[in-house]
C-alpha positions as CSV (number, residue, x, y, z in Angstrom):
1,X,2.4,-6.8,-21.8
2,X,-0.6,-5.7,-19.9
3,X,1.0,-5.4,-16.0
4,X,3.7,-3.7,-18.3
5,X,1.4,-1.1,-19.8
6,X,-0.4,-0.2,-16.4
7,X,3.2,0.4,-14.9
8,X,3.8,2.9,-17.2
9,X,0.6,4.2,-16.4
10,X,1.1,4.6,-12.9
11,X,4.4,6.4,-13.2
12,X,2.9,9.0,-15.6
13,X,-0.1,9.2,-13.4
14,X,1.7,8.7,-9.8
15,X,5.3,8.9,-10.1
16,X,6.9,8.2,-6.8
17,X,4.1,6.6,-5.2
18,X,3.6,3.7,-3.2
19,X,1.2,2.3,-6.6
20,X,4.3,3.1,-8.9
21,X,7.0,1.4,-6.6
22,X,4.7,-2.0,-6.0
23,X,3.7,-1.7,-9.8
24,X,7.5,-2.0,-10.8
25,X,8.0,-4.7,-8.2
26,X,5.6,-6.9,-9.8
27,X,6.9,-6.1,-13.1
28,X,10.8,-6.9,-12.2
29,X,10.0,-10.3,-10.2
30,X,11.8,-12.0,-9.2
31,X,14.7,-9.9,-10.1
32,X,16.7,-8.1,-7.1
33,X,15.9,-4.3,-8.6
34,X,11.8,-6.0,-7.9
35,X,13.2,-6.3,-3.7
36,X,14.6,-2.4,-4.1
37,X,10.8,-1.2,-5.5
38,X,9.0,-3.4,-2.3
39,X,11.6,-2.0,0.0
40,X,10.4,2.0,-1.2
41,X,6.8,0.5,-1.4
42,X,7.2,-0.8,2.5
43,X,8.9,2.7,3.6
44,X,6.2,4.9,1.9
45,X,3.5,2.4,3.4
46,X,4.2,-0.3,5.7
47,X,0.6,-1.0,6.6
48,X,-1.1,-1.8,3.0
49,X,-2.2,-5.3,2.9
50,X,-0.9,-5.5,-1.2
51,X,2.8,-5.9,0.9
52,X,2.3,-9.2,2.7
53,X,2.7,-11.6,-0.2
54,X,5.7,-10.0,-2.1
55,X,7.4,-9.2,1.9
56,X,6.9,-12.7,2.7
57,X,8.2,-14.0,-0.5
58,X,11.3,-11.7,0.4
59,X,11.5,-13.2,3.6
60,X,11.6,-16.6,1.6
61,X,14.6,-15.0,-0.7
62,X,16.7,-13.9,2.4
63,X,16.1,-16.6,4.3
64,X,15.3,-14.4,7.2
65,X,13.5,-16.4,10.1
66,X,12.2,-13.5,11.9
67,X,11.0,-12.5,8.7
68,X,9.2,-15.3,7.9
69,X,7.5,-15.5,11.3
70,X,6.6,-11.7,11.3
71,X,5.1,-11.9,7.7
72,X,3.2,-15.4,7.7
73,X,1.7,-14.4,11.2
74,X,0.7,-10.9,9.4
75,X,-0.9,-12.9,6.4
76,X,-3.0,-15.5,9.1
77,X,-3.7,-12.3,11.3
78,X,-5.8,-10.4,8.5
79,X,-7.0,-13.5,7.0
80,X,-4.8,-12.9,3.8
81,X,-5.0,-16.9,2.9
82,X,-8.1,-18.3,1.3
83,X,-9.6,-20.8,3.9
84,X,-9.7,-23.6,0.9
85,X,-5.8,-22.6,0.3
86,X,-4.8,-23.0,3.5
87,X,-6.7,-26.4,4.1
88,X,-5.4,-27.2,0.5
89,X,-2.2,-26.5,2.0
90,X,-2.4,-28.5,5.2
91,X,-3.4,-31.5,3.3
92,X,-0.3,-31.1,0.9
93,X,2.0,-30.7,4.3
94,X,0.3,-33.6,6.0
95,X,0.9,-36.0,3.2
96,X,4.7,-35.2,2.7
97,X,7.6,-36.5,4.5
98,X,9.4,-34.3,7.6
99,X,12.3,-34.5,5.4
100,X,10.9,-33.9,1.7
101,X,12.0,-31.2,-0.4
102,X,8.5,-29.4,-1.8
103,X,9.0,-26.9,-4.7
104,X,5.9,-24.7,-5.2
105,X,5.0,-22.7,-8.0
106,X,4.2,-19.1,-7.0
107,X,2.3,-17.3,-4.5
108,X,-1.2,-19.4,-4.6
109,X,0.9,-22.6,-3.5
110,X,3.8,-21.3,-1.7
111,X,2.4,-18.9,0.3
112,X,-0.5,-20.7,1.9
113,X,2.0,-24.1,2.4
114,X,4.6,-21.4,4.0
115,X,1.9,-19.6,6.4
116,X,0.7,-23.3,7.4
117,X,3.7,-24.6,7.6
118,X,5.3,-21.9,10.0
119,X,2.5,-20.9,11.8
120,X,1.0,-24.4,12.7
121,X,4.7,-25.4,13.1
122,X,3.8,-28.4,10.6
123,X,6.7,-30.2,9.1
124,X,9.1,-27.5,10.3
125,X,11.7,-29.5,8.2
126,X,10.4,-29.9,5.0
127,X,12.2,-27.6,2.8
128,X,9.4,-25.3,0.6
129,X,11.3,-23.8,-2.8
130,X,9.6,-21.2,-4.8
131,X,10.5,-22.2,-8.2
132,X,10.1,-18.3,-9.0
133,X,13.3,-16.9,-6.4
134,X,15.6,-20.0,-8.0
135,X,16.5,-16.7,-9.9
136,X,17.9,-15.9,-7.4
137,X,22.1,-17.5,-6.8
138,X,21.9,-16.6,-2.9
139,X,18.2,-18.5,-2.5
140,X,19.7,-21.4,-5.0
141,X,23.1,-22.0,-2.7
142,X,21.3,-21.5,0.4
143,X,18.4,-24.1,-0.7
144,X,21.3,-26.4,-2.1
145,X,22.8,-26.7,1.6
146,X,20.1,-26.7,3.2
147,X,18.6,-30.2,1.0
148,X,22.1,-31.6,2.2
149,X,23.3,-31.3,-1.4
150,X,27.1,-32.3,-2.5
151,X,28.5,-30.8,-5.5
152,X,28.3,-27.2,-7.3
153,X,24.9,-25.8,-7.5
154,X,22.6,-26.6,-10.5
155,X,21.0,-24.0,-12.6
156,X,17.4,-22.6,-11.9
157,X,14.7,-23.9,-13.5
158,X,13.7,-27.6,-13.6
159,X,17.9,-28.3,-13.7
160,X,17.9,-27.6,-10.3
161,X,15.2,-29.9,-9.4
162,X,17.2,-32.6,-11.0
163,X,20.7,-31.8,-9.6
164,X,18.9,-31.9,-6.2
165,X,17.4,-35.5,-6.9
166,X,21.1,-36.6,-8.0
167,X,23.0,-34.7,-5.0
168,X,20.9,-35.0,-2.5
169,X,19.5,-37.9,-0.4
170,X,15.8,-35.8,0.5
171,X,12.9,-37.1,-1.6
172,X,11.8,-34.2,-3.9
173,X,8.3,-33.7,-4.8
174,X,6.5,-31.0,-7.3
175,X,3.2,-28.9,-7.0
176,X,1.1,-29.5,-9.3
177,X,0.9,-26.0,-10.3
178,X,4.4,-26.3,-11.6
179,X,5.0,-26.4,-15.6
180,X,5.6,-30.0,-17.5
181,X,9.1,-29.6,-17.8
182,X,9.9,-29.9,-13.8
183,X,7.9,-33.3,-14.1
């Protein structure tokens, strides 16, 4: 209710702006109209450090390599991960199989496991799911594939999690970040 009130706030106080358009895209995530207020953000001010996390997180929804690279080189660049996240991370990475299936709960575990994970080339096949972009169909069917799953896709939410587990031959494991109910 709070981020909600401060977005209106921003539009009566800076309609247009690059504050109003990154406002709205924190208030519609993960929704697509969210990508559409980071894509006017981005063009009205590509260099602001507030657009690393939610660009690379829409690298993470496309599934865009390049993407990927260019934005978790731009967070480890500028020092945008916490040093204790990003060992946090490289333990996590270090103590899962090449072949696991990690889903991650938001930008304080995803993020810094992504960044580590891409820029240190660790476990370049683990496959990292944001619970958050499950939302999402097209980051559900491509994650689906690419876990080597059989069958239709599951739901989001913790259903997917267990469709993967049934349909899939990857070992799945959960941040600890993530609610009960994916346990």
């Amino acid at each position: 209710a709070r981020l909600n009130q401060i977005a209106d706030e921003i539009k009566t106080t800076a309609p247009g702006s690059f504050e109003q358009h990154l406002a709205d895209y924190f208030v519609d995530f993960p929704k697509a109209t969210a990508f559409n207020e980071l894509e006017t953000a981005y063009n009205l001010a590509p260099e602001r450090t507030e657009l690393l996390a939610p660009m690379l997180s829409k690298a993470m929804l496309d599934g865009d390599v390049a993407e990927l690279k260019q934005w978790t080189g731009e967070m480890q660049r500028r020092g945008e991960v916490a040093p204790a996240l990003k060992a946090a991370a490289a333990d996590v990475l270090l103590s899962l199989p090449a072949d696991g299936i990690l889903f991650t709960n938001g930008d304080m575990d995803t993020q810094p496991a992504v960044v580590q994970q891409v820029q240190s080339a660790a476990k370049p096949g683990l496959l990292i799911v944001d619970q958050r972009l499950l939302a999402d169909l097209g980051y559900r069917q491509r994650t689906w594939k690419q876990a080597g799953a059989t069958g239709p896709v599951s739901a989001a939410g913790p259903d997917f999690a267990t469709g993967l587990l049934r349909s899939s031959t990857r070992p799945v494991y959960f941040a600890l970040s993530l609610d009960r109910t994916w346990l």
